[in-house]
Each structure stands twice: as structure tokens, then as C-alpha cells.
C-alpha positions in Angstrom: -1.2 15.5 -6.2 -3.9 13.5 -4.4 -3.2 12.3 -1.2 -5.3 9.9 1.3 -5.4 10.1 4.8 -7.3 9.0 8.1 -7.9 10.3 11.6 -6.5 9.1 14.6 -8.4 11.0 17.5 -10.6 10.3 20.2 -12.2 13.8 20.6 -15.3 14.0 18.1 -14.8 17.6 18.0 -11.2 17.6 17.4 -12.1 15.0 14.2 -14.7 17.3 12.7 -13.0 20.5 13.2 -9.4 18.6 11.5 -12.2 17.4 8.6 -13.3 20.9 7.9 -9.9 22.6 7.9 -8.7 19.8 5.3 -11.9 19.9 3.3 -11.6 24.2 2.9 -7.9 24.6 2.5 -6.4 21.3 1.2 -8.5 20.2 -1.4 -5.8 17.6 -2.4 -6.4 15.5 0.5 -8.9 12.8 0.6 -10.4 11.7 3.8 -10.9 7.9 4.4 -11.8 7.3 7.7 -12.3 8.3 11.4 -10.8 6.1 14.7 -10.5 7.2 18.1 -8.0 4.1 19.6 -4.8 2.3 19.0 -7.0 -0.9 17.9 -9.6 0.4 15.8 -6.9 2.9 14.2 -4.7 0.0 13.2 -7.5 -2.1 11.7 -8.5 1.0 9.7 -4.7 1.8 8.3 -4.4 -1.7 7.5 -8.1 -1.8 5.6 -7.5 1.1 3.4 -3.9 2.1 3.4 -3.8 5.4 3.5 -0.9 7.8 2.0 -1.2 10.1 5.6 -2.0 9.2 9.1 -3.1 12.5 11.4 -2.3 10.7 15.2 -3.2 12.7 18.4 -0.8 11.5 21.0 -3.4 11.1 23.7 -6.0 8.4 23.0 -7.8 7.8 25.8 -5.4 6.2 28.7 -3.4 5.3 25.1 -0.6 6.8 23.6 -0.5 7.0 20.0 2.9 6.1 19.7 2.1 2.5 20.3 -0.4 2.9 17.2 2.8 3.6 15.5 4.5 0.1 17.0 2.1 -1.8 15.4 3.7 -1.6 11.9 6.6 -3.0 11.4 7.0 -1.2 7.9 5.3 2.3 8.0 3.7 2.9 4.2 1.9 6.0 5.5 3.6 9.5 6.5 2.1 10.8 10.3 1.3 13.8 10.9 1.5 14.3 15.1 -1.7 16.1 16.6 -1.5 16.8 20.5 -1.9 19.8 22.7 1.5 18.9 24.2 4.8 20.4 23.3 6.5 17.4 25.5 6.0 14.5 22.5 8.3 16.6 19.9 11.5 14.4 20.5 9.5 11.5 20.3 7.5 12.3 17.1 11.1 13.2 15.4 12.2 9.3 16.4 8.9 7.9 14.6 9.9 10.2 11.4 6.6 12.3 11.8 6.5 14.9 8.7 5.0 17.1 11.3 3.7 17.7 14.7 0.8 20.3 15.2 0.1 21.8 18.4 -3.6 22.4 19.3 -5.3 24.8 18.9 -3.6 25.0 15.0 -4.3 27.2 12.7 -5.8 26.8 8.9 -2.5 28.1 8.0 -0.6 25.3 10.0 -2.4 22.1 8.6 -1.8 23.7 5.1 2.3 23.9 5.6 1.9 20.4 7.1 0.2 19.5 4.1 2.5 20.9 1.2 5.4 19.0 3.3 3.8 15.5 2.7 3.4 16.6 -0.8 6.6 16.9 -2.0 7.4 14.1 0.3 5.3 12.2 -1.4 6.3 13.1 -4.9 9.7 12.5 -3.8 9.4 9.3 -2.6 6.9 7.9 -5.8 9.5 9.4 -8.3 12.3 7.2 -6.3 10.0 4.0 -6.0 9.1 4.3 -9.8 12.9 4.6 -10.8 13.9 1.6 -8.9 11.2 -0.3 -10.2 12.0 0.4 -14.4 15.6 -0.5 -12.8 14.4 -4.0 -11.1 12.3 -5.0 -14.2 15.2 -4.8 -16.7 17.5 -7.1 -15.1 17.3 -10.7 -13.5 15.7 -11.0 -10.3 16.1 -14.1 -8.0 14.9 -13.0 -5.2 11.9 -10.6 -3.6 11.3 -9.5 -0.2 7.8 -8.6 0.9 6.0 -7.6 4.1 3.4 -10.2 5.2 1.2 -9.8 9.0 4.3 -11.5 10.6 7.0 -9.9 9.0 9.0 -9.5 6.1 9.7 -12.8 3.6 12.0 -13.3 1.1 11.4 -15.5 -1.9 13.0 -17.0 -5.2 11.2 -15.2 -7.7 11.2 -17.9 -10.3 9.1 -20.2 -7.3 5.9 -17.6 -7.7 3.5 -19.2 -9.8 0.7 -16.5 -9.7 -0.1 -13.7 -7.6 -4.2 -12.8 -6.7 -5.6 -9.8 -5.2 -7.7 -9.6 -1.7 -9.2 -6.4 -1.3 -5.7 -4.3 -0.4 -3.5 -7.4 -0.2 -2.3 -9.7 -2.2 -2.3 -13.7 -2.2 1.0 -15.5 -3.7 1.2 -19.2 -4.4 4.5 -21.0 -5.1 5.7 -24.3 -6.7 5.4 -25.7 -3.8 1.8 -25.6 -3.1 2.0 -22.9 -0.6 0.5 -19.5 -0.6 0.7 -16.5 1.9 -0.9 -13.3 2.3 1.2 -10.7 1.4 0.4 -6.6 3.1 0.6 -5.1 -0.5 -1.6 -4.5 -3.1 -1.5 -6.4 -6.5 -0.6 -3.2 -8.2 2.1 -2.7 -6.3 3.7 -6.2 -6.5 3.0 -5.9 -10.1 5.6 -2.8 -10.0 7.9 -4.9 -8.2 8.1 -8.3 -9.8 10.2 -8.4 -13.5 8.4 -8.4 -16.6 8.0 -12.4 -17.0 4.9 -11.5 -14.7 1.8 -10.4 -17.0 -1.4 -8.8 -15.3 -4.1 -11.0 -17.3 -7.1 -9.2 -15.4 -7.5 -6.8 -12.3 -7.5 -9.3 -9.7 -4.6 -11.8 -11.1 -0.9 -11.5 -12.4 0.9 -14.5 -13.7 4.3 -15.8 -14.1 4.6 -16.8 -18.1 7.4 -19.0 -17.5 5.2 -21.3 -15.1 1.6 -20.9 -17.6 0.8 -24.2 -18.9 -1.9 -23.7 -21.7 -4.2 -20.9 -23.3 -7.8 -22.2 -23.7 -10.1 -20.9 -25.1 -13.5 -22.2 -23.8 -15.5 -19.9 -20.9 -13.8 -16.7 -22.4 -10.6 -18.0 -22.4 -8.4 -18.8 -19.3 -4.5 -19.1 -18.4 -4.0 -22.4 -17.3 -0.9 -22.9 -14.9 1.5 -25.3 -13.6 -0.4 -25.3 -10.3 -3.5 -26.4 -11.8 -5.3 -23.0 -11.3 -7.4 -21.4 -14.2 -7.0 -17.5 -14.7 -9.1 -15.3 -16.6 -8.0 -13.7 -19.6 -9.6 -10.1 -19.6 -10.6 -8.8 -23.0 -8.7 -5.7 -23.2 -5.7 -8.1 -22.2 -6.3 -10.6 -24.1 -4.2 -9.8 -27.7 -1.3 -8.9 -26.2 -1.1 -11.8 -24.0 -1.5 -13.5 -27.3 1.2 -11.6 -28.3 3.7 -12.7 -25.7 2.5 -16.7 -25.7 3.3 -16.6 -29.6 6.5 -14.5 -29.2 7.4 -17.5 -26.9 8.3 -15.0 -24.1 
């Protein structure tokens, strides 16, 4: 399986020498990015969302652990990387997959690897069985993780949900709208199947879709007055379900 992952470490060498061991013996593991403090580390987790999180302990005058604090729902697994045997009881509290002690050997990040792994495949296997589950039976309400913490809506109030780079922007009957830390993709998996994906960036709620029309390439016009593209390869089965009458 593929797995992403960043770099939490403030010693240059330290991130090139990690880079190199990853890029010759775990071929599976795609580097996204470098950071070398608590605050630049959390603004790159949050940007791309990686799968994996290597954290050194010392940052600076920091402690990673704090880097840590800063999500209140952890999507990522952490790998701990100090020089320190002193953090272990710690790293075990913050569920850390595994804790590598400098200098570590080729060997070592490998191990650490095959442990997220089947983590991993693990925890997508669950995640896609409770979804199927979710999406065939009635759902009234959905919690989701936003920058303040975690909401919980009526499903039936969501009119439309839009992507923003790696979140996600609901709107509601009520003429409200929040940012939402997911992707579309993911609240695609999570919402039932009343919700349609018309095009990469939008997902709609049938029940709340006004009219099809079919001027500028044909939109989805909804009860909040927004206009959604239809994409083409979408477009005859959403056809489909407006003259099923789902």
C-alpha cells in the first residue's frame, strides 16, 4: 500500500538522512513535506494531510508533543524520532506506532514502516465497512470535525457540500455554511446515498435539487439558489436518478 507522510525535525541533516533511508528501503512511502517547528509543522499536516507524521521530540526549545496537542482528532499515525529513551511513556499516551531512537538503523525505519502498514490497512478496511453499513440505512444526524471542534448536524439540513483544496465547505437550509477539516471524498463516504457527487469539486443532496437545466452545460439548480455543474461523465446517471424520482 501507499502511504504519505511528512517530517517533523529541526536538524537538516537528521531530515535528509530520514529522506534517504525512506526513499532506499520503503518505496511505499511518499514524502510530502519538510518542517522544523510545532507551528510550521501544524500548518503543513493541516495543508496536505498526510497518512504518517515522523516527530522528533526536541524542536528547538519545543517539544513535539505539543505539535501533537494541536489536533484535537489525530487522522495521521506518528512515528516518534528523538535521541532520548526518556519520551517512551509519553509517546505510548499520544498512541505513537513507534518511537525510533537515534542513531536508527535502515532496518529500524523499515519495521516501523510495515507497522503503519497493516495499521493502515486495518483501519481503511474498518472505515470502508462502516461506511457501506451507514449508507444503507437512515441517517439523521453526522458529526464532523471543523477548526473549532467537532459539530453535529441533521443530515437532511445539508443542501450541498463543495470542496476547498483538502477541506470541505457545507451549506444548510438555513443559509449557513462552515468549513469542515475533511476532504469531499471523504464526506462523500460518509453521507447516505441521497447525496450524488455531480463533479469533483461538488456533492449534492437530491432531496433538496430544485431543477436540471440544461443551458451552459447543464447545471443542478438547488433549493439554496446555487447552480452546480453537471460533469459529463456524471451526467446520465444523474439523469438516471432525477427520472427514477430518487
Amino acid at each position: 500500500m501507499k502511504l504519505t507522510a511528512v517530517i517533523i525535525e529541526d536538524e537538516l541533516d537528521a531530515q535528509v538522512l530520514l529522506a534517504n533511508l525512506l526513499k532506499e528501503f520503503c518505496s511505499e512511502v511518499h514524502l510530502l513535506g519538510f518542517a522544523s517547528d510545532i507551528e510550521s509543522g501544524t500548518e503543513l499536516i493541516k495543508s496536505v494531510k498526510p497518512d504518517l507524521v515522523f516527530l522528533d521530540i526536541n524542536l528547538g526549545n519545543e517539544c513535539g508533543f505539543r505539535l501533537l496537542d494541536q489536533f484535537l482528532l489525530k487522522p495521521f499515525k506518528v512515528i516518534i524520532t528523538t535521541a532520548y529513551e526518556k519520551y517512551a511513556l509519553e509517546a505510548f499516551k499520544y498512541q505513537a506506532v513507534d518511537y525510533l531512537l537515534k542513531p536508527y538503523s535502515p532496518f529500524q525505519v523499515r519495521q516501523a514502516i510495515e507497522r503503519v502498514c497493516k495499521l493502515e490497512e486495518g483501519t481503511k478496511a474498518y472505515t470502508k465497512l462502516k461506511s457501506l453499513i451507514s449508507r444503507s440505512k437512515p441517517m439523521s444526524k453526522i458529526s464532523l470535525p471543523s477548526t473549532d471542534g467537532i459539530h453535529i448536524f441533521n443530515v437532511n439540513e445539508i443542501i450541498r457540500a463543495e470542496a476547498d483544496r483538502a477541506y470541505c465547505i457545507l451549506y444548510f437550509d438555513i443559509n449557513a455554511k462552515i468549513i469542515i477539516s475533511k476532504s469531499l471524498k471523504e464526506i462523500e463516504n460518509l453521507l447516505p446515498n441521497n447525496f450524488f457527487r455531480t463533479h469533483t469539486s461538488h456533492l449534492i443532496n437530491m432531496d433538496k435539487l430544485v431543477k436540471y437545466a440544461k443551458e451552459d452545460g447543464g447545471y443542478a439548480l438547488m433549493s439554496d439558489g446555487a447552480k452546480i455543474p453537471i460533469a459529463r461523465r456524471r451526467r446520465v446517471e444523474f439523469l438516471d436518478l432525477i427520472q427514477s424520482n430518487v
